[in-house]
LUMTITI-797936 format. One record per residue (C-alpha): z, x, y; residue in three letters. Coordinates in steps of 0.02 Angstrom, whole numbers, plus 50000, padded with zeros to 5 digits. Layout:
LUMTITI-797936
ZXYala ...
This chain:
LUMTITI-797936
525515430850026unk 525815438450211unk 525015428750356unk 524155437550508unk 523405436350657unk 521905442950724unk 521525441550910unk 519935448451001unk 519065445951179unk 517275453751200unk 515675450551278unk 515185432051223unk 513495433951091unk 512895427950922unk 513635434850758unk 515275436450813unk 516195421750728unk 515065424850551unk 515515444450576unk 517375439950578unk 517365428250467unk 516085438850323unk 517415453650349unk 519015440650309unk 518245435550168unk 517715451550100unk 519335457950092unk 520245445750009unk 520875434250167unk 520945416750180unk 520755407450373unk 521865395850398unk 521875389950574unk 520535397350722unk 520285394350910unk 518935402051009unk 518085397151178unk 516585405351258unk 516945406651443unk 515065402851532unk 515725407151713unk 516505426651659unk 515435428551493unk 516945433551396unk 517255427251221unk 518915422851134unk 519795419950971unk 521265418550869unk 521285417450699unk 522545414950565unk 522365419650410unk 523295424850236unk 523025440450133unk 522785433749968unk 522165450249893unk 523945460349951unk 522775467950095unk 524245476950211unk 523705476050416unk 523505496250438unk 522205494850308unk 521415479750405unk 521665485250553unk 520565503450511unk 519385493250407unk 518835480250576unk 518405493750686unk 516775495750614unk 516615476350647unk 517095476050814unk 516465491750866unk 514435483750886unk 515045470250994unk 516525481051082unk 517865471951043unk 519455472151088unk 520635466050931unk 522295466850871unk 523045460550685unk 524765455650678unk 525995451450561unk 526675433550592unk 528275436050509unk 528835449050642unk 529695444050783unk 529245449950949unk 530805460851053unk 531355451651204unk 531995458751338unk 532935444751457unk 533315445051645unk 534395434551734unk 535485432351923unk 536625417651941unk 535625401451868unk 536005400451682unk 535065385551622unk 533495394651561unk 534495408251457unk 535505395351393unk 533925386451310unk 533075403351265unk 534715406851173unk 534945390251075unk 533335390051027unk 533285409450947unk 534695403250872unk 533775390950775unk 532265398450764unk 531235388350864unk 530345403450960unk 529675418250859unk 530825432350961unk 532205442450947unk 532955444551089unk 533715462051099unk 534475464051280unk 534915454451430unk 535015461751589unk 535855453451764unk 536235460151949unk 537835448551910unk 539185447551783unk 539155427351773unk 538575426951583unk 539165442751499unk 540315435451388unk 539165419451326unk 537815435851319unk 538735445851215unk 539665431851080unk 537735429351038unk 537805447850980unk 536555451551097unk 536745470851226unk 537335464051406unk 536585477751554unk 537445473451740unk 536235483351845unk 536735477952012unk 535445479752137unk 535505481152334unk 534045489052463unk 534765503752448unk 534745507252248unk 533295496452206unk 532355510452152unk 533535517152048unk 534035500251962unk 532275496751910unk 532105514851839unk 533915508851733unk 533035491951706unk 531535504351628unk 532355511551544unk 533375495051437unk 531715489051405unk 531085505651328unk 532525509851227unk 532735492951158unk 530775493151092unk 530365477651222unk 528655470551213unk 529115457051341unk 530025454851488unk 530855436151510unk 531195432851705unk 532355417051681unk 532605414851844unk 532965432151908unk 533215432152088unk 532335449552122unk 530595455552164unk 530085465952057unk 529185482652119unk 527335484052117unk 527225498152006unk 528375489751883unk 527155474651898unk 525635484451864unk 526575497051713unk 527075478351632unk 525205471651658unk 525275454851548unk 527175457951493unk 528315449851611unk 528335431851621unk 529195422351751unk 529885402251795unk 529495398651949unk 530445382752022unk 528885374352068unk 527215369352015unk 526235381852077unk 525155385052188unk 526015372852288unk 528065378052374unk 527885397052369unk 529325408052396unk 531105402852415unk 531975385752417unk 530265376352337unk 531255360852284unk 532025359752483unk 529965361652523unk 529635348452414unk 531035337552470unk 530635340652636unk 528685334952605unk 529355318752515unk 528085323252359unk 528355311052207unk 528125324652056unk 529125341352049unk 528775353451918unk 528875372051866unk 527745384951816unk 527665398351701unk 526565413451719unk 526125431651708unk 526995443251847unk 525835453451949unk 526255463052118unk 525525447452221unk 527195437152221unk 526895418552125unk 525075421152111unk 525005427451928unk 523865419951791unk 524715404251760unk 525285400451571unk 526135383251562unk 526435370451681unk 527445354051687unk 528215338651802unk 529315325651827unk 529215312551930unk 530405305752072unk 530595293552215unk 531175293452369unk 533015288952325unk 533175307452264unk 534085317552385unk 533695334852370unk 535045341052259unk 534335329652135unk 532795337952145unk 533715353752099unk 534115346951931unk 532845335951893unk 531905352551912unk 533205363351781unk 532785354451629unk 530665355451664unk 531045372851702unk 531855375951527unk 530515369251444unk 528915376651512unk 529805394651504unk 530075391451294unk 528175385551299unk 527705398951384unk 528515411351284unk 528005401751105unk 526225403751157unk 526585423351213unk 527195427651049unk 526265417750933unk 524715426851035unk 523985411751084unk 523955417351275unk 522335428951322unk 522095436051510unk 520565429851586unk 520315436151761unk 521585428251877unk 521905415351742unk 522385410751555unk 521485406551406unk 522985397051292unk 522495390651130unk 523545376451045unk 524775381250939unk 524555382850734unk 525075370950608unk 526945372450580unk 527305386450704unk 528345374350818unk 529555372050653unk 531275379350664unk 532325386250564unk 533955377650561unk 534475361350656unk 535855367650750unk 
């Protein structure tokens, strides 16, 4: 049997859970895990729904079939096939320690991607890039060519089929046309829990303001810089006895692991833009299981 997912955001009313759910069940699909959540403040509506084709139902037949189900309440929907993984495009500058846990763990399995190009405005990790098998792109990048490395940067991520950009700690702005062509696919880490230590050096900020939890924050790039819809968030604590190159790597391994969340959620299509902000449903039974151990 193939497993999907169905994902759609409308106007909140009645009928649209038993509409859903009649049209599954018609044609031959079985539910086996749902989130929704009704937002009062926006009136939006959302869901995610898995589900198994138990009749041999393929998702271009499914996907022609719901429009006359969504089309009363104006949905917007989308079925996908959970055994495809999404295309990853990674960028990176000189700190490593997020592409070396977004490698290990497509290695194993543990995130649904494939990642299918890396690109850096330094050479540090070409040769750890390309033993993984993976397409290395130096695009180096200065005020005078930035325009012309983003169109090269473009271009990788169109060639190589992207449907998500991965800024692990790339140490560019992006351009706000690029932000606004990527709407909703281009996550970043940002080196500090958000909204709090904008901008550069947030740990020295944080050092400097003697706080007792440091964290990092995952979300959504937009042309505002660090104000994105935020997708995953995390701490750890500290005391005063940390000087503030302990900060720095305290923060590396929180920053590691609310980038994976954030991209787990992303391509399992848990993650659903509402507004300045997130709806992020919990993850389904079994999808945190990898592959292989090591």
């Amino acid at each position: 049997m193939q497993k999907f997912t169905l994902t759609v955001t409308c106007s909140s009313t009645r009928g649209i859970v038993a509409a859903i759910s009649t049209f599954l069940a018609e044609n031959g699909c079985n539910i086996t895990d749902s989130s929704q959540f009704d937002d009062l403040e926006s009136g939006r509506f959302f869901t995610r729904i898995s589900f198994a084709s138990e009749q041999g139902r393929i998702l271009s037949d499914l996907q022609a079939d719901f429009a006359a189900v969504a089309a009363p309440f104006d949905m917007e929907f989308a079925f996908h096939d959970e055994a495809r993984k999404m295309k990853v495009v990674v960028m990176v500058s000189r700190f490593g320690h997020c592409l070396n846990d977004l490698l290990y763990r497509c290695r194993i399995g543990a995130l649904p991607v494939e990642i299918v190009a890396v690109i850096s405005n330094h050479m540090d990790y070409q040769k750890l890039v390309v033993n993984h098998d993976i397409p290395f792109h130096y695009i180096k990048v200065t005020r005078q060519n930035k325009p012309q490395a983003e169109a090269q940067l473009m271009q990788v991520v169109e060639e190589s089929g992207a449907e998500l950009v991965v800024l692990a700690r790339y140490m560019q702005i992006l351009s706000d046309d690029m932000c606004r062509k990527m709407s909703g696919r281009i996550i970043n880490i940002h080196h500090s829990f958000l909204p709090s230590f904008k901008g550069a050096n947030p740990y020295k900020q944080a050092f400097e303001r003697g706080v007792k939890l440091i964290g990092a924050t995952s979300h959504y790039v937009t042309a505002d810089l660090d104000e994105g819809p935020i997708i995953e968030q995390d701490t750890v604590r500290i005391t005063h006895a940390q000087s503030a190159e302990d900060y720095v790597s305290l923060g590396r391994d929180v920053e590691a692991q609310v980038l994976a969340r954030a991209i787990h959620a992303h391509a399992h299509r848990r993650v659903f833009l509402n507004g300045n902000k997130t709806v992020v449903f919990p993850a389904s039974p079994g999808s945190y299981c990898s592959e292989r151990m090591g």
